[in-house]
Short mmCIF file of the C-alpha atoms (twelve columns), coordinates in Angstrom:
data_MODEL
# 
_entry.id   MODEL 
# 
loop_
_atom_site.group_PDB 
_atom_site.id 
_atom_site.type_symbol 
_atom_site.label_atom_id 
_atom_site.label_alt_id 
_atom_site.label_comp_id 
_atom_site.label_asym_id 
_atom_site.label_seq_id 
_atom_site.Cartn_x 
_atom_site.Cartn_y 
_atom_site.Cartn_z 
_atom_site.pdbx_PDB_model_num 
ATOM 1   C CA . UNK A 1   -19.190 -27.734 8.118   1 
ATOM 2   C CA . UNK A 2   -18.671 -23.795 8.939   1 
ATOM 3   C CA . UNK A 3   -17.617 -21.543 5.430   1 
ATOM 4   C CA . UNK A 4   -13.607 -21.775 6.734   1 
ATOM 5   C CA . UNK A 5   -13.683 -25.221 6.961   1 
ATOM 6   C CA . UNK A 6   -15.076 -25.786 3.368   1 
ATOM 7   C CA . UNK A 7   -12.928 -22.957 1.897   1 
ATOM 8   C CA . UNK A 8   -9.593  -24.761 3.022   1 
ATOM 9   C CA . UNK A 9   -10.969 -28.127 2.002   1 
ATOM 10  C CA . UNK A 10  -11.360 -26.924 -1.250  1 
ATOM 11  C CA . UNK A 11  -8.013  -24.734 -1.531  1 
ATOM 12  C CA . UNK A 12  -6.394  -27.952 0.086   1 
ATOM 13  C CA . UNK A 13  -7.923  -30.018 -3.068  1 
ATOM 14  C CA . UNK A 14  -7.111  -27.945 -5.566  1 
ATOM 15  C CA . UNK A 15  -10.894 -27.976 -6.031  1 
ATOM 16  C CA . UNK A 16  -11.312 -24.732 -8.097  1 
ATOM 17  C CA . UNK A 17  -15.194 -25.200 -8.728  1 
ATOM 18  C CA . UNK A 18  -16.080 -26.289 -5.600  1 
ATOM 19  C CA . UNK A 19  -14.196 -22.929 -4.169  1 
ATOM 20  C CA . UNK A 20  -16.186 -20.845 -6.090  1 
ATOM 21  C CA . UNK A 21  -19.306 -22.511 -5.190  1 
ATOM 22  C CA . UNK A 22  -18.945 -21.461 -1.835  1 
ATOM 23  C CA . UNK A 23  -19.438 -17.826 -2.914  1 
ATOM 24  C CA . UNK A 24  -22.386 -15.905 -3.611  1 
ATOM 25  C CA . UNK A 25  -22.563 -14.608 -7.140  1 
ATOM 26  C CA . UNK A 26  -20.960 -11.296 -6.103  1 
ATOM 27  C CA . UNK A 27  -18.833 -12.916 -3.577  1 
ATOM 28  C CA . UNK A 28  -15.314 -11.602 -3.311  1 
ATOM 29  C CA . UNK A 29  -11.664 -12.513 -1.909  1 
ATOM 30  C CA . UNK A 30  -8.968  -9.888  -1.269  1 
ATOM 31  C CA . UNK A 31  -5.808  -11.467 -0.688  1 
ATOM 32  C CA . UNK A 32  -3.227  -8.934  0.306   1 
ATOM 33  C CA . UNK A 33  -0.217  -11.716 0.780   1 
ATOM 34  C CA . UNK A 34  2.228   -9.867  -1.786  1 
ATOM 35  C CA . UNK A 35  6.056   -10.932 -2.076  1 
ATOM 36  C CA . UNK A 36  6.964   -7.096  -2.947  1 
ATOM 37  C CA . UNK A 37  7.703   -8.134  -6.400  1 
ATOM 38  C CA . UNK A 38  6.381   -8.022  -10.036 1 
ATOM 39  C CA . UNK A 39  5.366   -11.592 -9.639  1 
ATOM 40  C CA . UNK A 40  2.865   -11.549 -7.364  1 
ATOM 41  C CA . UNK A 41  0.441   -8.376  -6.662  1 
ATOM 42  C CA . UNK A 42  -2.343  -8.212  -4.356  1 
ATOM 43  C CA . UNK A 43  -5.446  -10.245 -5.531  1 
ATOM 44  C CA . UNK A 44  -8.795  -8.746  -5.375  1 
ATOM 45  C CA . UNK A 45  -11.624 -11.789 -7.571  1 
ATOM 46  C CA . UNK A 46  -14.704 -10.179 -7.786  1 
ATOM 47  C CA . UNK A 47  -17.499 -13.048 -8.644  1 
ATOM 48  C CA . UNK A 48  -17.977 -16.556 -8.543  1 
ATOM 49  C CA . UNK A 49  -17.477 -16.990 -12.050 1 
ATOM 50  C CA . UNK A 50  -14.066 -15.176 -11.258 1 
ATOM 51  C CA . UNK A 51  -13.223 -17.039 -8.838  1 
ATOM 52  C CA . UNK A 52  -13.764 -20.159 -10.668 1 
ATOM 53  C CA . UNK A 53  -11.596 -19.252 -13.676 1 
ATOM 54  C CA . UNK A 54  -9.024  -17.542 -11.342 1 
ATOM 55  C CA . UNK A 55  -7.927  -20.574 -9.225  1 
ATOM 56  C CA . UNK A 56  -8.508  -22.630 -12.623 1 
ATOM 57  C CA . UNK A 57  -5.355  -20.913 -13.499 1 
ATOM 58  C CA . UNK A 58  -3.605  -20.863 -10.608 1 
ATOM 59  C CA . UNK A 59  -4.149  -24.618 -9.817  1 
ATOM 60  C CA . UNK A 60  -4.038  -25.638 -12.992 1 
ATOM 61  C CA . UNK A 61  -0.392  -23.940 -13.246 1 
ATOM 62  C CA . UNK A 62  0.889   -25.030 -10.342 1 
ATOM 63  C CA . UNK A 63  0.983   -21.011 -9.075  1 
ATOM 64  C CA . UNK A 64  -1.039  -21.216 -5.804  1 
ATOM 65  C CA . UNK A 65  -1.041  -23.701 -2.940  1 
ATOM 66  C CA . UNK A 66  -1.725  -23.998 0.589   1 
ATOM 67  C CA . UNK A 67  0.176   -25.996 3.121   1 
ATOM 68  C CA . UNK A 68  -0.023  -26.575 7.068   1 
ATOM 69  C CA . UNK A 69  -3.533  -24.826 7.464   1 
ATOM 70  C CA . UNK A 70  -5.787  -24.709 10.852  1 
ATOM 71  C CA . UNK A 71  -8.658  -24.145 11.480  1 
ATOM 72  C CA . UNK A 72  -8.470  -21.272 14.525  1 
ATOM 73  C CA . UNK A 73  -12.226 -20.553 15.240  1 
ATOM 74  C CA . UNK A 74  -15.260 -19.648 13.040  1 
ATOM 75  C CA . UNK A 75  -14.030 -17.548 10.514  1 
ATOM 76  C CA . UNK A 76  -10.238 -17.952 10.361  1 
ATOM 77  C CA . UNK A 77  -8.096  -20.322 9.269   1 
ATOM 78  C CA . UNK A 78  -3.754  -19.828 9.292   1 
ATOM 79  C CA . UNK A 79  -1.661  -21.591 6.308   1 
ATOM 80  C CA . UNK A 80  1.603   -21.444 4.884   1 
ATOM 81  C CA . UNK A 81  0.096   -20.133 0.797   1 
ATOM 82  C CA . UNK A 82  2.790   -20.438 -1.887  1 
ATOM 83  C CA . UNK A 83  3.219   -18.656 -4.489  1 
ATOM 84  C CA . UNK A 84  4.881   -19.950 -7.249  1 
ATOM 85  C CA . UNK A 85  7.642   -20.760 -4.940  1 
ATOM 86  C CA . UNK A 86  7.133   -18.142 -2.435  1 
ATOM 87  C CA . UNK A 87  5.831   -18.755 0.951   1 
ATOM 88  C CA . UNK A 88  3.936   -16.679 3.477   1 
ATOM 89  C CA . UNK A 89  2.400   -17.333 6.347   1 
ATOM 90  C CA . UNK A 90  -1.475  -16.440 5.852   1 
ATOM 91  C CA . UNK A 91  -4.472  -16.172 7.908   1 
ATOM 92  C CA . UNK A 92  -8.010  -16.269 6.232   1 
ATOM 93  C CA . UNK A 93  -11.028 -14.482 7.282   1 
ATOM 94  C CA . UNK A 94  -14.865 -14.804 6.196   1 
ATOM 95  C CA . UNK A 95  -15.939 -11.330 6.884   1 
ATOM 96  C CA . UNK A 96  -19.496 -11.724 5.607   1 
ATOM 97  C CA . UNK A 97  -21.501 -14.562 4.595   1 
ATOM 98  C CA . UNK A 98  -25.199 -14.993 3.182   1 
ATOM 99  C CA . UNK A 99  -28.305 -16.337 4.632   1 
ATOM 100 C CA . UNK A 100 -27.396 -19.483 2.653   1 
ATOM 101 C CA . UNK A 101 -24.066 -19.500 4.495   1 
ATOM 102 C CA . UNK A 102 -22.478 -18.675 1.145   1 
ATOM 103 C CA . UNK A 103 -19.493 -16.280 1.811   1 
ATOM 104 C CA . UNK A 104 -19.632 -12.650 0.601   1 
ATOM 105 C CA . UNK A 105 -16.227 -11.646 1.691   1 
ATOM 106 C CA . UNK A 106 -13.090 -13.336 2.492   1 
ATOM 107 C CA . UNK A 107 -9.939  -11.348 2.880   1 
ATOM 108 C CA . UNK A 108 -6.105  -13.426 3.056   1 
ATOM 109 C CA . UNK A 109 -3.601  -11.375 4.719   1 
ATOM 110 C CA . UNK A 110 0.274   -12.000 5.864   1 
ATOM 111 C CA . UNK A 111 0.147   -13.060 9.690   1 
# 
């Protein structure tokens, strides 16, 4: 299974732990889905320790979900990611993954 495919399994499952074992130590995601308000800023998790206790949160809280997602090649995948009520439409990118095929860098933008 490619590093997209496991990364929306585990988003998909709610499976904060297993997310963030798909990242190297110093792994990172940049999401830059905002809604323009207070309520939800751009997200930049630095770590897989912080990425672990991040989506622990968000999960946990009901904050963060993904819906509808699809696999397009590789290293993207499109979803519908809500945000505490507030959908956008989202494509996912691995930009950079390890020897281990542990992911460096994943960015989430609006598509």
């Amino acid at each position: 299974m490619k590093p997209i495919e496991k990364y929306i399994e585990a988003m998909e499952n709610k499976d904060f732990a297993g997310l963030a074992e798909l990242f190297t130590e110093d792994g990172r995601i940049c999401d830059y889905c905002t809604n323009n308000t207070s309520v939800q800023k751009e997200y930049h998790i630095y770590g897989k320790e912080a990425i672990n206790m991040f989506f622990r949160n968000k999960f946990g809280f009901r904050q963060y979900s993904i819906a509808e997602a699809e696999v397009v090649n590789d290293t993207q995948a499109e979803f519908i990611a809500n945000f505490a009520g507030y959908n956008v439409m989202a494509i996912a990118t691995v930009r950079k993954v390890d020897e281990n095929g542990l992911i460096q860098n994943l960015t989430v933008r609006p598509k």
